[in-house]
C-alpha positions as CSV (number, residue, x, y, z in Angstrom):
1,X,3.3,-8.3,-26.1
2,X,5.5,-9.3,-23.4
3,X,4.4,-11.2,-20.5
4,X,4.8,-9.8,-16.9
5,X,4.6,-12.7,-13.9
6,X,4.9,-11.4,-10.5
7,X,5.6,-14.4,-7.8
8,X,5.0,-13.6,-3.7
9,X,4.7,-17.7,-3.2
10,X,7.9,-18.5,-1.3
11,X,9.6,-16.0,-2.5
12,X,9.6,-12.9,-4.7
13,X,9.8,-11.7,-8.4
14,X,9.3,-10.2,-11.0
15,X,9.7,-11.8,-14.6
16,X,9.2,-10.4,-18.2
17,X,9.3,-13.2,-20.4
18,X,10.7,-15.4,-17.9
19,X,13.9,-12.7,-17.4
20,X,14.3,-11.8,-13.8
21,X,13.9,-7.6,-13.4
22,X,14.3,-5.3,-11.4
23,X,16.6,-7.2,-9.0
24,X,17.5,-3.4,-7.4
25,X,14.1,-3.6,-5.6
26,X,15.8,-5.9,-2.6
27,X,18.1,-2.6,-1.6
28,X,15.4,-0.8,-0.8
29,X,13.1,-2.3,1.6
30,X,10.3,0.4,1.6
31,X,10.2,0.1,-2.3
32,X,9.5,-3.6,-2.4
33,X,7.0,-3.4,0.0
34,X,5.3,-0.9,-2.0
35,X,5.2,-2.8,-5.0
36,X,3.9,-5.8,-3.0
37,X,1.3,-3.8,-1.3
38,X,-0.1,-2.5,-4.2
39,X,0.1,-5.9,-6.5
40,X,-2.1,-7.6,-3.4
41,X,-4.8,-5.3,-3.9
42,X,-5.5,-6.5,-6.9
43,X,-6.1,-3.3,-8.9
44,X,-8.1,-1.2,-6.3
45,X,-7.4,2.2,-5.2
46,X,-5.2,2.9,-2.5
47,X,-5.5,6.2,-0.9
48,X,-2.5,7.6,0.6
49,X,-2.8,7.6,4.3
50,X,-3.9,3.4,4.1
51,X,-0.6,3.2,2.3
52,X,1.7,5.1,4.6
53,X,0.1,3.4,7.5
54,X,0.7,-0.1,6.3
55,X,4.5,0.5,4.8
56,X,5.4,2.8,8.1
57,X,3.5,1.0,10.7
58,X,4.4,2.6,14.2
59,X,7.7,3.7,12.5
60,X,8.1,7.6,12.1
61,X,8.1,9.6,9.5
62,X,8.3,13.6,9.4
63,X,6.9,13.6,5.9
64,X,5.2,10.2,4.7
65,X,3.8,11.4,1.7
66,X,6.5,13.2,0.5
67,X,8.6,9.6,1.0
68,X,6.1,8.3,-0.5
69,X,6.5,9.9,-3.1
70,X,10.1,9.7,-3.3
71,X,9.8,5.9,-2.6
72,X,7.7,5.8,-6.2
73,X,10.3,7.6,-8.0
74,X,12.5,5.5,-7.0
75,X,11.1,2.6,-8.6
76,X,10.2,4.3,-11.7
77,X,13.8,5.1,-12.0
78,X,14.8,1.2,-11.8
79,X,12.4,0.8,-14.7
80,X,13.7,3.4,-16.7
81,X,17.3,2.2,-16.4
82,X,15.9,-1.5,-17.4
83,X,14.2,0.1,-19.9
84,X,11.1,-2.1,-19.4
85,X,8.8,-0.6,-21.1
86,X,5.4,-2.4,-20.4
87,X,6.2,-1.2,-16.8
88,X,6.4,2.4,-17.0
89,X,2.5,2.5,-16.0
90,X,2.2,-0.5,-13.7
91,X,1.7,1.7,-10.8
92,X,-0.7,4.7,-11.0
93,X,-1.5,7.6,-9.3
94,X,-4.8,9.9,-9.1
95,X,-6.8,11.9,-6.1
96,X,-5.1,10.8,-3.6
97,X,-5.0,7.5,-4.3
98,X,-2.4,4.7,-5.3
99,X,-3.2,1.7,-7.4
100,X,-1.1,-0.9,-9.3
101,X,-2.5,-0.5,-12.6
102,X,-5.4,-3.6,-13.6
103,X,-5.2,-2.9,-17.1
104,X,-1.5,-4.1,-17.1
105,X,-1.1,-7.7,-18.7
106,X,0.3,-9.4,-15.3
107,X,0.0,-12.9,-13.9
108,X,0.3,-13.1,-10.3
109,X,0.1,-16.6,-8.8
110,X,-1.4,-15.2,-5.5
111,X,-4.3,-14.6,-8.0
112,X,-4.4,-17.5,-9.7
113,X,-4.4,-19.8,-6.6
114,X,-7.2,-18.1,-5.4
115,X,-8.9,-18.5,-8.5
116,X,-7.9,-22.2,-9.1
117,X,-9.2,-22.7,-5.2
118,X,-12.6,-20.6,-6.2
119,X,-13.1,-23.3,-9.2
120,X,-12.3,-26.6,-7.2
121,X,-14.8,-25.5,-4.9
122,X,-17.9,-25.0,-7.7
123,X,-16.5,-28.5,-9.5
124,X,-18.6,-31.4,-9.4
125,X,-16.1,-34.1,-11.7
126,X,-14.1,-35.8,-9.1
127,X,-11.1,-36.1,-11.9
128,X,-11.2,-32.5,-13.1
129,X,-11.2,-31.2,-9.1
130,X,-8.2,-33.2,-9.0
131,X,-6.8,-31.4,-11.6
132,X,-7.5,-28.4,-10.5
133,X,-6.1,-29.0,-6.5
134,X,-2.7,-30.5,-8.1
135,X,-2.4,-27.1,-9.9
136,X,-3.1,-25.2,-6.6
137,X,-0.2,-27.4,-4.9
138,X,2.2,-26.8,-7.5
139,X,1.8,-23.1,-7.8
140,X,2.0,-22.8,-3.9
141,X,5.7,-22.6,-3.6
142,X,5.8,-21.7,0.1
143,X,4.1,-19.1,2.2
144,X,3.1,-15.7,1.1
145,X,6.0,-13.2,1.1
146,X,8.6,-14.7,3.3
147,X,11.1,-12.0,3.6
148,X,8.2,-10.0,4.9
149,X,6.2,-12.2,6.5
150,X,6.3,-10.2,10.2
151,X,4.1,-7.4,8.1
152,X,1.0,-6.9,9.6
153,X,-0.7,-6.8,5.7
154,X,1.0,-10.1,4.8
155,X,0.7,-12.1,7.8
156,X,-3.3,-12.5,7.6
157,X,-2.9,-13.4,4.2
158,X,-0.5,-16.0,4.6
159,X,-2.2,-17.6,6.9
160,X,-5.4,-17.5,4.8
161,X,-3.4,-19.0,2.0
162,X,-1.8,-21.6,3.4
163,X,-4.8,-23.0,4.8
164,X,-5.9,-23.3,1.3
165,X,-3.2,-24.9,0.3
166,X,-2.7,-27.5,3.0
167,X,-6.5,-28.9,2.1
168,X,-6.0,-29.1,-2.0
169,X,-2.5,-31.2,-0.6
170,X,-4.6,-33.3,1.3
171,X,-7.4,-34.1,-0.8
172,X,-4.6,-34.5,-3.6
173,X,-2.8,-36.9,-1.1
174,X,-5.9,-38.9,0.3
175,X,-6.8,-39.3,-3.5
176,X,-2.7,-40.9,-4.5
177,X,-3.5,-43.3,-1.5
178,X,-6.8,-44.5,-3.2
179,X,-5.3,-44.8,-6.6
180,X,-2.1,-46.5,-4.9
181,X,-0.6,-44.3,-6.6
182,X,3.0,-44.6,-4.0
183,X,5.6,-42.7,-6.6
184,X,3.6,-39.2,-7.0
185,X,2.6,-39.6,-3.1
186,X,6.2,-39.3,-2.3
187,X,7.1,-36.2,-4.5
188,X,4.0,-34.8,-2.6
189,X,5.1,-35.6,0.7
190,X,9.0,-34.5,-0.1
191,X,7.5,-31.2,-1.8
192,X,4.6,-30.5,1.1
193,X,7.7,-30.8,3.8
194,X,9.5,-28.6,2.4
195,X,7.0,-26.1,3.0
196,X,6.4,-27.5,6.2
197,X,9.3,-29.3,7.5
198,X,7.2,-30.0,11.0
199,X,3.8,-31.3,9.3
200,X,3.7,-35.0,11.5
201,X,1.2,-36.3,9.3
202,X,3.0,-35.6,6.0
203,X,6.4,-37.6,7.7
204,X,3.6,-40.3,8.4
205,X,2.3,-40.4,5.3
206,X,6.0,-40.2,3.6
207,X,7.2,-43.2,5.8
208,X,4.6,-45.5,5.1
209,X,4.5,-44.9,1.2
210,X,8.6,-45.6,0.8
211,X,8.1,-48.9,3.3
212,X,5.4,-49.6,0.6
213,X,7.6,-49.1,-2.7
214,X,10.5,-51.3,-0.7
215,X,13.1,-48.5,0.1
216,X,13.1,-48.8,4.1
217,X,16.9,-46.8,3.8
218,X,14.9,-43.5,2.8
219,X,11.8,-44.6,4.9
220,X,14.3,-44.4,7.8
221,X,16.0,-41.4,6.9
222,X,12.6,-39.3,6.8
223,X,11.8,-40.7,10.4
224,X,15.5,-39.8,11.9
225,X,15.0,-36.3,10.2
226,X,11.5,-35.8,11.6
227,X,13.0,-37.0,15.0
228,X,15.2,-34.6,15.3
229,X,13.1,-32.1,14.4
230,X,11.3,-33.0,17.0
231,X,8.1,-33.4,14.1
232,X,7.1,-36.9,14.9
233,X,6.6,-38.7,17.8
234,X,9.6,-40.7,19.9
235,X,7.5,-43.8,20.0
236,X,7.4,-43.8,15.8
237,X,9.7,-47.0,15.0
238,X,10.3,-48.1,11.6
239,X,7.4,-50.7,10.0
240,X,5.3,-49.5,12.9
241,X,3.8,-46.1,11.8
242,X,0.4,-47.6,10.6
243,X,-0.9,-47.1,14.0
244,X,0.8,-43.1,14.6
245,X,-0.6,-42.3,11.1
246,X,-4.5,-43.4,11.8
247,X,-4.1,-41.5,15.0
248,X,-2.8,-38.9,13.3
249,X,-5.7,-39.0,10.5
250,X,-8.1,-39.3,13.1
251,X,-6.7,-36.3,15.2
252,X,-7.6,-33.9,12.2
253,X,-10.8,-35.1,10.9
254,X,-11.5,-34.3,14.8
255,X,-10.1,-31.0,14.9
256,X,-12.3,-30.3,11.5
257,X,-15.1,-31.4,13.7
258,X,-14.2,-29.3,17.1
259,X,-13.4,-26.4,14.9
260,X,-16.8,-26.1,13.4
261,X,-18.4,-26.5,16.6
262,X,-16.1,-23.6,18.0
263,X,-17.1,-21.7,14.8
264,X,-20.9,-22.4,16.0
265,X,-20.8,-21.3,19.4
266,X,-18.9,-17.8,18.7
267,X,-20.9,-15.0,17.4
268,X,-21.6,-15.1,13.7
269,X,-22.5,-11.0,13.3
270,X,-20.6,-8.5,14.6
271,X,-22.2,-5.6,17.1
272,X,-22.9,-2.8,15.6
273,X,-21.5,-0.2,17.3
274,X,-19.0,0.7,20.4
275,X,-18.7,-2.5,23.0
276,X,-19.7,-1.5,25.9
277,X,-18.3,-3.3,29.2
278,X,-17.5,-3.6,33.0
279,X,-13.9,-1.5,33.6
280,X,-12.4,-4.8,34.6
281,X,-13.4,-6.3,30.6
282,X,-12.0,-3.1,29.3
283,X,-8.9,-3.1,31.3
284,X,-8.2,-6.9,30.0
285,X,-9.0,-5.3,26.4
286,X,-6.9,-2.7,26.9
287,X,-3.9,-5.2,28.2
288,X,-4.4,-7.0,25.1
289,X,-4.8,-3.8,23.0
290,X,-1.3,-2.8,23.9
291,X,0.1,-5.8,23.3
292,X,-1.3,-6.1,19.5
293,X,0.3,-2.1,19.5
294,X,3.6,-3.6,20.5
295,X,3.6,-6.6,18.1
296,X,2.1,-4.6,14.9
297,X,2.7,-0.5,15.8
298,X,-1.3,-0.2,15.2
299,X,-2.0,3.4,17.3
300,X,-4.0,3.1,20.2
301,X,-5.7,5.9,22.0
302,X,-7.4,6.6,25.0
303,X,-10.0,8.8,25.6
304,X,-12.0,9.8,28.8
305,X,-15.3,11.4,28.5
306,X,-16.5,13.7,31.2
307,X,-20.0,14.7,31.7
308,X,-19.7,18.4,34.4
309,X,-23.0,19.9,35.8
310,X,-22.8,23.2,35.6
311,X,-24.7,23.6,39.0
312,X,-25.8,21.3,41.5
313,X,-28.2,18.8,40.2
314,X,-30.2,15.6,41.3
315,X,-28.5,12.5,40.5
316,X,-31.4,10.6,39.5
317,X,-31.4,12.8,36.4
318,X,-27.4,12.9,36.5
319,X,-27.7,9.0,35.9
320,X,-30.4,9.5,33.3
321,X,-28.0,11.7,31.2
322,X,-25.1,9.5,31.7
323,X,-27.4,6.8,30.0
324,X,-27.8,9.5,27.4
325,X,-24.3,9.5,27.0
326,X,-23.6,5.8,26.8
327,X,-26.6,5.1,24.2
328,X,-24.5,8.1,22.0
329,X,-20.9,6.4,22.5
330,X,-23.0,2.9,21.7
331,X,-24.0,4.3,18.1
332,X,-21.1,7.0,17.5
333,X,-18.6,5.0,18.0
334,X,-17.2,1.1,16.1
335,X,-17.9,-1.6,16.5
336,X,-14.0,-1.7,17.4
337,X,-14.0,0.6,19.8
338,X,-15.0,-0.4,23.7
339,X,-16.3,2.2,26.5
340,X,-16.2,1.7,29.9
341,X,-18.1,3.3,33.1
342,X,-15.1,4.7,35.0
343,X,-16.4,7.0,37.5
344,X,-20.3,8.5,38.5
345,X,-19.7,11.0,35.5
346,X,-17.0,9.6,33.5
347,X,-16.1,6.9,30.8
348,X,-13.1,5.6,29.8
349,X,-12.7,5.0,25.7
350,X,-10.5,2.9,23.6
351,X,-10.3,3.3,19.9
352,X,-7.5,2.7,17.5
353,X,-6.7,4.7,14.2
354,X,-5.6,8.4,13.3
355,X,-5.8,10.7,16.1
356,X,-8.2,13.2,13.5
357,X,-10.2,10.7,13.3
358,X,-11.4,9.4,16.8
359,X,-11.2,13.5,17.7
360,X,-13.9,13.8,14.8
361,X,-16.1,11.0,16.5
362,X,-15.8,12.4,19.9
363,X,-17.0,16.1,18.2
364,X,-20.1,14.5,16.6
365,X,-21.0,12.4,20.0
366,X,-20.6,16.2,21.9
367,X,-22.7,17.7,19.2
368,X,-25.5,14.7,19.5
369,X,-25.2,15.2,23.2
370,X,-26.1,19.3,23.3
371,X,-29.1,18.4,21.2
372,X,-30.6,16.4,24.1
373,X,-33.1,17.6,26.2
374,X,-31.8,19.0,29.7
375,X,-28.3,19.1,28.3
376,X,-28.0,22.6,28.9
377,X,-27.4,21.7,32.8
378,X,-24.3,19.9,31.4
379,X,-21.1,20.4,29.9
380,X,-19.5,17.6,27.9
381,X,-15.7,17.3,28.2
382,X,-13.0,15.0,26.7
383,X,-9.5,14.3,26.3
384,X,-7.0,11.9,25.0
385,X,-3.7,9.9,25.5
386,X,-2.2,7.7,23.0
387,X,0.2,5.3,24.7
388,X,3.3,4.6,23.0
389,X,4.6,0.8,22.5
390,X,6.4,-0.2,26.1
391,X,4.9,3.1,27.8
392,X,2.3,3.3,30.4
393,X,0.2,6.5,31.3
394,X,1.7,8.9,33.9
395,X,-0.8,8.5,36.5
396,X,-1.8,11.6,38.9
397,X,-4.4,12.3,41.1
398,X,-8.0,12.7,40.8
399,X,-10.0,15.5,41.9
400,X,-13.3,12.8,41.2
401,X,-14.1,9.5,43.2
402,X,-14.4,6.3,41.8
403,X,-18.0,4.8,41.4
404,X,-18.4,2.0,43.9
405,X,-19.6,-1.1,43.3
């Protein structure tokens, strides 16, 4: 059977048998991504609105599904004029749903990292984690997806990824410095640069292993690179790096240690339920909200709940049935969505994702509310403004006052 390897390490492709394929896929951008969306989930269902959400983004579309769907035949066509086969199934369809097909022969080396990571961790033989950690470095050949690396659905991921990488390097590294071992630590450090042409350490480590083997020429041509990069330090001078390097070392076994300690102090469970906060918190959410919209096209919309007497009533019990209402917005809503008190009767809402969907939530919290005792002296009354990227809400005049205080 032929052998299918797909590569999103520093750059991608797809191979059968080591041929190149399907080369057409860089014409069409919305194709590619496809492909690459689906491959990273390794083999679970996609339905389609999580699809169309993550290839379109804030981008419009009249139709997405129909592109969709003409985005897939597309693709299908490229195999068919390859004739290739042991692809004409790789990506399949069924209720709704998308998937890249798991019972397809394919090496991925996202997937194999991951798993080579997964069995350093669990290895107890010092010489076999070795191993294991030089195979992680050599299949990392850069980060995750490159060409779409602004992509909300790859940027998380690369991140994750590179991480990983960076500690097998080290750990690979610190062990070539034990063993002496000068020759492979320089391949390492010329290999981990160009990855990461600003990693100080790595120059550090790359300097002082060519002053070791006796080739200062190179030794200085590393430090005048990392120079004017602006990647090392103006006071590094050549013969003198031992001390940069140990402060170096020392800076990151500290921020190992400062990290875990901010790790410690944040919250280790997240709320269940809506966040509820001062207007001034929600404001600075909101602020930051908008900006993540702008950056990424995620849809934010914002809601303001309105709790109407129908006659004149006593605002003791007014206040009671706001509580009501913010106990029901508390368990309604998500734990990503935040309320605010904006007025006596009011609150302001924030939640992000369809607009059917937060108008579903908003139903079942009015439906909750009109089975509560006294609730017949109230209405419950909503509406909703989803602010596009760079635009601010028209603002008009109230009819209401602003609570006080």
């Amino acid at each position: 059977m032929e052998k299918v390897e797909i590569k999103m390490l520093g750059a991608f492709e797809i191979l059968v048998d080591g041929r190149q394929v399907l080369t057409q896929l860089s014409q069409s951008r919305k194709a590619t991504a496809l492909v690459q969306y689906l491959v990273l989930q390794r083999g679970a269902r996609v339905p389609h609105k999580t699809l169309t959400d993550a290839l379109w983004g804030g981008e419009r579309s009249a139709n997405p599904d129909m592109a969709l769907r003409a985005i897939l035949h597309r693709f299908r066509n490229m195999i068919a004029q390859e004739n290739l086969t042991i692809l004409e199934n790789c990506i399949l369809t069924s209720r709704g749903c998308y998937q890249w097909n798991p019972e397809l022969p394919c090496e991925v080396d996202v997937f194999q990292m991951q798993d080579l990571v997964m069995q350093a961790g669990q290895e107890k033989d010092p010489q076999r984690r070795l191993e294991l950690e030089e195979q992680i470095v050599a299949i990392y050949r850069g980060r995750l997806l490159p060409l779409s690396a602004d992509e909300p659905w790859v940027e998380s991921s690369a991140v994750r990824l590179h991480v990983l990488y960076r500690a097998a390097m080290i750990h690979v590294l610190e062990q070539y410095k034990k063993d002496g071992d000068n020759e492979r630590l320089v391949a390492l450090c010329r290999s981990a640069l160009e990855k990461n042409p600003r990693a100080e350490r790595i120059y550090l480590e790359l300097i002082m292993a060519l002053e070791t083997l006796g080739r200062p020429e190179e030794a200085q041509e590393v430090m005048r690179r990392g120079l004017a990069l602006g990647s090392l330090h103006h006071a590094v001078q050549p013969g003198r790096v031992g001390a940069m390097w140990r402060q170096a070392r020392q800076a990151d076994r500290n921020m190992e240690n400062e990290m875990s300690h901010l790790m410690a102090a944040l919250p280790r469970e997240i709320h269940e339920g809506a966040m509820i906060c001062s207007f001034e918190t929600f404001g600075q959410i909101y602020r930051m909200q908008r900006g993540i919209q702008a950056q990424y096209g995620v849809p934010v919309f914002l809601l303001l709940v309105t709790m109407v007497p129908v006659q004149a009533q006593d605002e003791a019990e007014t206040q009671r049935m706001m509580q009501v209402l913010e106990d029901l917005l508390r368990t309604f809503l998500r734990s990503c969505d935040v309320a605010a008190r904006y007025s006596d009767t009011q609150f302001a809402v924030m939640v992000c994702g369809a607009p059917g969907e937060n108008a579903g939530l908003l139903e079942r919290i009015k439906q909750a509310f009109y089975r509560t005792p006294t609730h017949e002296r109230y209405l419950l009354n909503y509406n909703a403004y989803s602010p596009k990227p760079g635009q601010e809400p028209v603002r008009r005049r109230r009819s209401y006052h602003r609570k006080k205080g």
